[in-house]
C-alpha positions in Angstrom: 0.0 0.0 0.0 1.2 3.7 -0.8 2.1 5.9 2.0 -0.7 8.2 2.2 -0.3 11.8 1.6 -2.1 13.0 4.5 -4.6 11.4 7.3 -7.2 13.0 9.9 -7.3 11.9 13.8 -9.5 12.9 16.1 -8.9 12.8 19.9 -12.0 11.7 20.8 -11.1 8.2 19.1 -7.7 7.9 19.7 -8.8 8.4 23.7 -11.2 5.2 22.9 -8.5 2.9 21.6 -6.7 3.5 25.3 -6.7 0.8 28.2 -7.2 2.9 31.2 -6.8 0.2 33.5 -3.1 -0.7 32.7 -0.3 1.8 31.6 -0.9 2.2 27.8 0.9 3.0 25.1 -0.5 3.2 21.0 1.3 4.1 17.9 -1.3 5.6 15.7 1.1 7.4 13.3 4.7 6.2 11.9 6.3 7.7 8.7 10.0 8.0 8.3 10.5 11.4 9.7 8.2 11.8 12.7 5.9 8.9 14.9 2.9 9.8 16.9 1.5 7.8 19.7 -1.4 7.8 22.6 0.2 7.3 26.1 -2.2 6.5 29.2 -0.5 6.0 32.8 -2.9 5.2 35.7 -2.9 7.0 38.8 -0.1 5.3 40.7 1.8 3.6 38.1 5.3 3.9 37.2 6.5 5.3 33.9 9.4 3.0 33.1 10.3 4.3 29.6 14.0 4.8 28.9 15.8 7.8 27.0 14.7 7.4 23.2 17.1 8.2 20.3 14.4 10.8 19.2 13.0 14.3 20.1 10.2 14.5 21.5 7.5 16.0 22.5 4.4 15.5 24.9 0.9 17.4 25.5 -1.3 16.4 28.2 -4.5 15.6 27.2 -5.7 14.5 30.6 -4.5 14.4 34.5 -1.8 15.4 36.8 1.3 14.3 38.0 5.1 15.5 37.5 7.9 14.4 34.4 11.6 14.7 35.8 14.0 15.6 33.2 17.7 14.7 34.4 17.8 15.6 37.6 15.1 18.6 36.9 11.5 18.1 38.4 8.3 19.5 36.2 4.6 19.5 37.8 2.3 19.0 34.4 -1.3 18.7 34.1 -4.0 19.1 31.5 -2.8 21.4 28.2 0.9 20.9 29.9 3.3 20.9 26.4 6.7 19.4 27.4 9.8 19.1 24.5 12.2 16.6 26.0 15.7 16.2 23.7 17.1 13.0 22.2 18.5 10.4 24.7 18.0 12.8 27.3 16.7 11.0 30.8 13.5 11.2 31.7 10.2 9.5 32.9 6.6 10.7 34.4 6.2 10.0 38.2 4.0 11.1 41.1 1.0 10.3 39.4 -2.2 11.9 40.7 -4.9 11.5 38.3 -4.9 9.5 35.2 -2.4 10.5 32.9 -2.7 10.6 29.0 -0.5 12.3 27.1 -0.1 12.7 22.7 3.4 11.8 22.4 5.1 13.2 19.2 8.4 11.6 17.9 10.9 13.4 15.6 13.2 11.0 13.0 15.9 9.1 15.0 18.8 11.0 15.4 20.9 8.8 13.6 18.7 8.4 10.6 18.4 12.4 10.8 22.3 12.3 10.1 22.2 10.9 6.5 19.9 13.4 5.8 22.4 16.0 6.9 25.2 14.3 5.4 27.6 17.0 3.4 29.4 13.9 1.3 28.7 13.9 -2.8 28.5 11.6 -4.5 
């Protein structure tokens, strides 16, 4: 199948695809510069993600709770827009309310590099 040129998402029905009884996280969008994913923590859990090779970044959609970033502490709730940098440490925690977040991926940095590549041919 061709990659399309373009697709429509609405929130609504990404939030209906979500287990909220376990931590949660869907891919709903993957194309070789960027990824997009639906991320749901429950009040309580732990966030035990692990520094990814991409940029990213994260809007709230939903709850409360705090995202440390190295050794720096953030309190985020609903509407909260957080950029964290490629392979940098970090991970949600303190988790108050239910916690669902949009999750935007940028092109791994290392296939980023051969984009940026000076060599000719």
């Amino acid at each position: 199948m061709a990659e399309q040129d373009w697709q429509v998402f609405q929130l609504s029905e990404l939030l209906g695809t979500i287990d909220r009884s376990t931590v949660d996280f869907r891919e709903f969008l993957r194309t070789p510069s960027m990824s997009c994913a639906i991320y749901h923590l429950p009040a309580g859990s732990k966030d035990m993600q692990t520094p990814h090779d991409e940029d990213e970044l994260y809007l709230v959609v939903a709850g409360r709770g705090r995202l440390r970033i190295n050794d720096t502490e953030h309190p985020i709730v609903k509407n909260t827009l957080m950029y964290v940098r490629a392979s940098c440490d970090h991970a949600f925690f303190d988790i108050e309310e239910d916690l669902t977040v949009l999750a935007f991926f940028g092109a791994a940095v290392n296939s980023t590099l051969s984009y940026l590549s000076t060599e000719q041919p």
